[in-house]
LUMGU-245514 format. One line per 8 residues: their letters; for each residue x, y, z of C-alpha. Coordinates in steps of 0.25 Angstrom, whole numbers, plus 2048, in hexadecimal, padded with zeros to 3 digits. Layout:
<sites>
A> X/Y/Z; ...
</sites>
This chain:
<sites>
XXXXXXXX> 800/800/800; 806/80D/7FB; 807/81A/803; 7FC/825/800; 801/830/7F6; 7FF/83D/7EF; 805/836/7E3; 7F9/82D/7E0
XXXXXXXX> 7EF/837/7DE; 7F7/83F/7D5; 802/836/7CE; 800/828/7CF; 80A/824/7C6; 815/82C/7CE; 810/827/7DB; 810/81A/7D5
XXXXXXXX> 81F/81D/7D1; 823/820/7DF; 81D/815/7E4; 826/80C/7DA; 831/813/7DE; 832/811/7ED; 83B/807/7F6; 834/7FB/7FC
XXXXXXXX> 836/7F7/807; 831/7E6/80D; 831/7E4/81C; 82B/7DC/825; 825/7DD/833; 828/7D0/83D; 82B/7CC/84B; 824/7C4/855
XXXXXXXX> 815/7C1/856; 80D/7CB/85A; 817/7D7/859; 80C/7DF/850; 813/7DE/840; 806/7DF/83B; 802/7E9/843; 80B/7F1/840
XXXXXXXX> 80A/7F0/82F; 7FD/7F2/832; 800/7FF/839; 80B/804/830; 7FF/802/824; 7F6/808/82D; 7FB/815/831; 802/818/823
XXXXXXXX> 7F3/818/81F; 7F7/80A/813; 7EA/804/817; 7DD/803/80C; 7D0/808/813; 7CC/7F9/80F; 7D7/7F2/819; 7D4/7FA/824
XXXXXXXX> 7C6/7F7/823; 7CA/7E8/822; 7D2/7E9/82C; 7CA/7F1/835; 7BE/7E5/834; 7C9/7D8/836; 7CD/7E2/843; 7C1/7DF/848
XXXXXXXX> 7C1/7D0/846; 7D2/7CC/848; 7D6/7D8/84F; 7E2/7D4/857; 7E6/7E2/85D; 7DA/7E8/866; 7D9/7F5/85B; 7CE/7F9/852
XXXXXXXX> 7DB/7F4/846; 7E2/7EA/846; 7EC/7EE/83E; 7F3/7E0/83D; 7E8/7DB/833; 7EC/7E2/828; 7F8/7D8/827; 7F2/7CD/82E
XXXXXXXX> 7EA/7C6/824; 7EA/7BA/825; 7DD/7B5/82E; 7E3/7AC/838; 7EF/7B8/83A; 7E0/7C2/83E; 7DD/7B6/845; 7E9/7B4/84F
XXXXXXXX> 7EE/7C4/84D; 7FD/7BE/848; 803/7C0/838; 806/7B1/834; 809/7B3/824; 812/7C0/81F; 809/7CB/81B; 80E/7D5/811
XXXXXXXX> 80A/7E5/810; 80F/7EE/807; 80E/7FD/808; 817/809/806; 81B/818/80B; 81F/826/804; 82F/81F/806; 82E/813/802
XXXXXXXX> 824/803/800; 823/7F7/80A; 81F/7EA/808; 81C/7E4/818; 81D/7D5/81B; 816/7D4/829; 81A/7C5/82E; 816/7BE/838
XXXXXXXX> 81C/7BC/846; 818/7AE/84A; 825/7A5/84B; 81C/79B/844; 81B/7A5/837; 828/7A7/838; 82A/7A3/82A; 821/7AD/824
XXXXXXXX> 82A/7B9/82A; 837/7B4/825; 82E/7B3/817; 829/7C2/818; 839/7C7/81E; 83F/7C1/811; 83D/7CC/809; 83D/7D8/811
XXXXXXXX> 847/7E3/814; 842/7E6/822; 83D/7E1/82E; 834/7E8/837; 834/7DF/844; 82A/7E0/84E; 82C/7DF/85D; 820/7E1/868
XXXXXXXX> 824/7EB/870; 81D/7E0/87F; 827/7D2/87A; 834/7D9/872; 83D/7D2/86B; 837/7C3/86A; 83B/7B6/863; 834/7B8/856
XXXXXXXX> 838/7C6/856; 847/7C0/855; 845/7B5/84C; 83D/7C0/841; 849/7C9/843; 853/7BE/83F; 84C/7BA/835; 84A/7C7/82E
XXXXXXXX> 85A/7C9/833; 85E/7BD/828; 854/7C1/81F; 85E/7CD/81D; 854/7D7/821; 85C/7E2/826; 853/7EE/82B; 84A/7EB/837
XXXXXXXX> 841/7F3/83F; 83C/7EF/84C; 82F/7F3/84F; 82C/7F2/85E; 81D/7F2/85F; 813/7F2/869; 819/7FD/870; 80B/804/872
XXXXXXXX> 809/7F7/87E; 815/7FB/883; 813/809/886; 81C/80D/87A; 827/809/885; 835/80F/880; 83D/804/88A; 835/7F9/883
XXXXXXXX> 838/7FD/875; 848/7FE/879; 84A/7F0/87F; 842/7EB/873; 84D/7F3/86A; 859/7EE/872; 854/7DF/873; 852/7DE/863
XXXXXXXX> 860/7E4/861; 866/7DB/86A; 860/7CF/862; 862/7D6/853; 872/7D9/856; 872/7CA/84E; 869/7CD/845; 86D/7D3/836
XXXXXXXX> 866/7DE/835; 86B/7EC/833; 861/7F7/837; 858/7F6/842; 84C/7FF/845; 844/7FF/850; 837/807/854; 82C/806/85E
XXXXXXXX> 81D/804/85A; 811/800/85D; 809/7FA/84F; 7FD/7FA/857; 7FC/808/85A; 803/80F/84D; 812/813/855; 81D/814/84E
XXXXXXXX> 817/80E/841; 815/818/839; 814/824/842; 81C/829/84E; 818/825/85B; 814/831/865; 814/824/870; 824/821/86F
XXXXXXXX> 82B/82D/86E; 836/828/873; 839/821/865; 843/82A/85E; 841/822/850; 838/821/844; 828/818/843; 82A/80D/83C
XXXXXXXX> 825/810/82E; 830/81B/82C; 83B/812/82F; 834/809/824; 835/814/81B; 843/818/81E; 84A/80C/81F; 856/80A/815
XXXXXXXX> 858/7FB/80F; 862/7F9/809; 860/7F2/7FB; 86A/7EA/7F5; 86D/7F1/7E6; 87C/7EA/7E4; 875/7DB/7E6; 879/7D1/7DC
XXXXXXXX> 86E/7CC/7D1; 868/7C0/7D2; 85C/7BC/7CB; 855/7AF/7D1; 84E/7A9/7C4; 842/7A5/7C8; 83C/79F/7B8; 841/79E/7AB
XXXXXXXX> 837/7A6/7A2; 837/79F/794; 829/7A4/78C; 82F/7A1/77F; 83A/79D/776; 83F/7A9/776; 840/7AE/785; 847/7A8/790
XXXXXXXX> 848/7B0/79E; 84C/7AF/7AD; 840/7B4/7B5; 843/7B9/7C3; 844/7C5/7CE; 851/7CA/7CF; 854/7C7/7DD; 85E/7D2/7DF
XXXXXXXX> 869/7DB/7D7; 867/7E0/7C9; 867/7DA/7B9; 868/7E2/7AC; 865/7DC/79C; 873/7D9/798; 879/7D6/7A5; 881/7C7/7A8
XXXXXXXX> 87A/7BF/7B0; 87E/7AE/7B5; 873/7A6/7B8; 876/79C/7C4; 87B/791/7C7; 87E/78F/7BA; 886/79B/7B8; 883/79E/7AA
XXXXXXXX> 884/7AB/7A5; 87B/7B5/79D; 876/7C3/799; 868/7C9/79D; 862/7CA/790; 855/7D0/795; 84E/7D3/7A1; 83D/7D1/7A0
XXXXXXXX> 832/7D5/7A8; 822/7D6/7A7; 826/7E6/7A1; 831/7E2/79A; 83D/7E1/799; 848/7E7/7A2; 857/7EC/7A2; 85A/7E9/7B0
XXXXXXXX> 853/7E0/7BB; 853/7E3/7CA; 851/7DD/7D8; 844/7D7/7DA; 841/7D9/7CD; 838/7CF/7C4; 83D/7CB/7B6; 842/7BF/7AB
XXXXXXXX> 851/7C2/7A6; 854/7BB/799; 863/7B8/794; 86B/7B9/78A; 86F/7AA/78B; 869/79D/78C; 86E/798/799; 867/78E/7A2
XXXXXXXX> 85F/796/7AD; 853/791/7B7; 84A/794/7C0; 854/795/7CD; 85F/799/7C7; 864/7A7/7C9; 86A/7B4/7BF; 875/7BA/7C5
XXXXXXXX> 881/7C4/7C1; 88D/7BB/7BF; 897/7C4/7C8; 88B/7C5/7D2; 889/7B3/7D2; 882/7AF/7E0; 885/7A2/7E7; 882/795/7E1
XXXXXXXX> 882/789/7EB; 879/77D/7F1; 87F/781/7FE; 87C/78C/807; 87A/78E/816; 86F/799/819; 866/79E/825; 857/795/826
XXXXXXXX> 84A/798/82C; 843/78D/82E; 833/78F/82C; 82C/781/82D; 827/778/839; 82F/76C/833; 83E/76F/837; 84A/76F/82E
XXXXXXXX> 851/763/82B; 860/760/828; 861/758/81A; 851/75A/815; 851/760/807; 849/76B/806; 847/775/7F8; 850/780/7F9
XXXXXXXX> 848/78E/7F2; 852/799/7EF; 84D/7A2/7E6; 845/79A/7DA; 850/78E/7DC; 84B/784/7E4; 853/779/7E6; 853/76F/7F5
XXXXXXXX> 85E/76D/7FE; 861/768/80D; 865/771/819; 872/769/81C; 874/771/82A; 86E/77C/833; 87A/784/837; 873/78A/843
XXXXXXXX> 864/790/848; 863/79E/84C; 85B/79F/859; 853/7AC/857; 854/7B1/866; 862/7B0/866; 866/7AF/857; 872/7A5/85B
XXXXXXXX> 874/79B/853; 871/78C/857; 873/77E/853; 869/777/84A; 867/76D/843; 859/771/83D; 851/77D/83C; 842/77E/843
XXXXXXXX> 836/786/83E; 839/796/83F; 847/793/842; 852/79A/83B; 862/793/839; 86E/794/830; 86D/785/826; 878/780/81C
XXXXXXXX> 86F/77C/810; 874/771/804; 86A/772/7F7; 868/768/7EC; 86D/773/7E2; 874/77E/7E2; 86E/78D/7E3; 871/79C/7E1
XXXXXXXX> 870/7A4/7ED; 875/7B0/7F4; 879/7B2/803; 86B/7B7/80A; 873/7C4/80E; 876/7C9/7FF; 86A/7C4/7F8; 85D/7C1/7FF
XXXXXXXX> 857/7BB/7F3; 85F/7B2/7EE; 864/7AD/7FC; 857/7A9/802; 850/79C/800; 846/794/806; 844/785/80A; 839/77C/805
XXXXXXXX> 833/770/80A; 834/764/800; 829/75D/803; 81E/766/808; 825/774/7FF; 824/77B/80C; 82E/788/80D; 835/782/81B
XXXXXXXX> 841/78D/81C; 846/79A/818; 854/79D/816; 85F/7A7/812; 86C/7A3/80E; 879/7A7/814; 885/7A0/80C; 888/796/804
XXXXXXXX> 88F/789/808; 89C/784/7FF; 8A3/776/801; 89F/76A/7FE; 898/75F/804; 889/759/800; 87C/758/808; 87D/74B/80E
XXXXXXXX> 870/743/813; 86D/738/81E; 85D/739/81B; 856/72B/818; 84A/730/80F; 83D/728/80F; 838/722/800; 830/72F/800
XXXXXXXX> 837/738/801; 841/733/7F7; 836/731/7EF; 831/73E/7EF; 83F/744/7ED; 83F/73C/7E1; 831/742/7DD; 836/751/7DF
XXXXXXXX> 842/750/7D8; 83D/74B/7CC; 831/754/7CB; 838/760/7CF; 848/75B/7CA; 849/76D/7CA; 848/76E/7D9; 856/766/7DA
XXXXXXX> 850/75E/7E6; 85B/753/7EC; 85B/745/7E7; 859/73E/7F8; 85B/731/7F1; 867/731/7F0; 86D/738/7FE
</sites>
């Protein structure tokens, strides 16, 4: 929902122009249960006045009906959709808002605090640039408000603000917001982030969302939505290309093209490009759009770049510059977040989804789990539901990938099930492993699942599934 303006009466095409033209910003809001994140979006919506007569009419009646807050509004239901979330008064699934500001466009994830969902906030933190990370003002800092911070910490989310809320059943207590402050920076002195903000509020009552509070005067710095509109993040402009292809566009005879979405960097017509793992090189004969056709392709960008020579591309594969190559290697050891009831086991093969490649594999070794209280590091040899550890990981095939930390796109993955194609686990890859040495097993399978192994890799031979046959 876009900010009110003079523009649209008088020039919608120049208002329309500037709208285009501004930065975007995606955050997320997250913490423990019942900290008030969608309270508070729905405040920061409320009191910017980016709220349809309609909605406030809707939400006005449901108030009557799940009203969770003792006021005439519950603001929360205008992210809380789902009717078993009106029922209970908790976000279970991530719920996104967009809106924007004369500075600049947002795109909110609102997750949910629940340990059990925890899952669906690492979902909704992977593609943010900020983190806005609730605390109530009566418990401070609690477990999940550890365990979201260290998620969005090696997620490579950099900028955080903490949001103290509740302050207004406090008595807007000064004491109360500076041991919260001083607990949280004790605990994020570990942590990977590189500007933290914090600001007292209470989302119930409207301070310091949008407008100063008259009630904590005490508070020398800005409401929430101004640091939202001035914080700087840093984009990475210098980042190597690579272009993820996702389908090989063949209409005709006379047309073959890569689609994809650039996932980061730049490519012009005319510029040399290898195609991995086979490291066959070639010139960008076009670059093609729904438009038409362009002269230069940029991150996130959508389009199909043909070549000047036949060489052998799929769907998996990746476009990169040849001095600017990325890793290619079946090994690679990288931080897990495990999301399923069924722990992790050593030696099972799950699919293995980087990018469009998909490909199986084994987790030859947990290197450590990180408890979230203290953040040290501990022995394991399997990860539990929600819990988070350093794994060494051995796949069928060899991939191309990046290290997390230089190029979120390409070094991220996620784990599948095989039998029920369940996503079981998240992950973000650290380093590659060199040396030699192959996966061994000890595992006696039963006839069926041999025989299904045998089924799944003659049906889909593409996937590069393991023959367990013969371990």
């Amino acid at each position: 929902m876009s900010h009110s303006s003079n523009l649209i009466a008088s020039d919608i095409e120049g208002y329309l122009k500037v709208h285009e033209n501004k930065d975007m910003l995606r955050f997320l809001t997250c913490g423990s249960v019942d900290d008030g994140k969608s309270t508070l979006i729905g405040r920061l919506l409320f009191d910017s006045k980016m709220i349809f007569e309609d909605q406030m009419a809707a939400i006005e009646k449901d108030s009557k009906r799940f009203n969770t807050t003792d006021e005439a509004f519950d603001l929360a239901l205008l992210v809380d959709g789902l009717q078993s979330e009106r029922e209970q008064g908790i976000t279970i699934d991530v719920a996104y808002r967009y809106f924007s500001t004369e500075q600049r466009k947002f795109i909110i994830a609102d997750t949910p605090g629940h340990e059990q969902y925890t899952r669906n906030m690492a979902t909704g933190a992977s593609t943010c640039d900020l983190a806005i990370i609730l605390i109530d003002a009566r418990h401070g800092v609690q477990v999940q408000t550890r365990r979201h911070s260290y998620i969005c910490s090696q997620l490579g989310i950099k900028h955080v603000i903490i949001a103290i809320n509740k302050m207004d059943i406090v008595d807007y207590d000064q004491e109360v917001y500076q041991k919260i402050k001083k607990d949280y920076r004790d605990f994020a002195e570990q942590l990977k982030f590189t500007d933290i903000r914090f600001v007292p509020i209470s989302a119930l009552k409207g301070d310091n969302v949008v407008n100063e509070s008259a009630n904590m005067p005490w508070y020398p710095g800005s409401p929430l939505l101004k640091l939202l509109n001035t914080v700087t993040i840093k984009k990475e402009s210098q980042a190597a290309f690579r272009f993820p292809v996702q389908y090989v566009n063949r209409p005709n005879l006379n047309f073959r093209g890569f689609s994809g979405t650039v996932a980061s960097g730049d490519i012009r017509v005319g510029d040399t490009i290898e195609a991995l793992p086979s490291g066959k090189q070639s010139r960008v004969k076009s670059i093609v759009t729904f438009d038409g056709e362009l002269e230069k392709a940029s991150v996130d960008m959508a389009v199909t770049i043909t070549l000047e020579d036949e060489i052998d591309v799929s769907r998996g594969d990746m476009l990169v510059r040849p001095h600017e190559v990325s890793l290619v290697n079946d090994r690679f050891e990288a931080d897990l977040v495990w999301m399923t009831e069924e722990p992790l086991h050593l030696d099972r093969e799950y699919l293995i989804k980087a990018g469009s490649k998909l490909t199986s594999g084994f987790v030859q070794a947990v290197n450590y789990r990180v408890n979230v209280n203290t953040l040290e590091r501990e022995e394991a040899n399997q990860l539990a539901l929600n819990e988070m550890g350093e794994c060494r990981f051995l796949l069928n095939e060899k991939i191309e990938f990046d290290p997390y930390d230089q190029n979120r796109t390409t070094g991220s993955f996620i784990v599948i099930d095989r039998l029920t194609n369940a996503t079981v686990g998240a992950g973000m890859i650290r380093r590659e492993v060199t040396g030699a040495g192959e996966q061994t097993s000890t595992i006696e399978y039963s006839n069926f699942e041999l025989e299904l192994n045998a089924l799944i890799r003659k049906q889909y031979p593409h996937w590069g599934v393991r023959d367990i046959s013969k371990d």
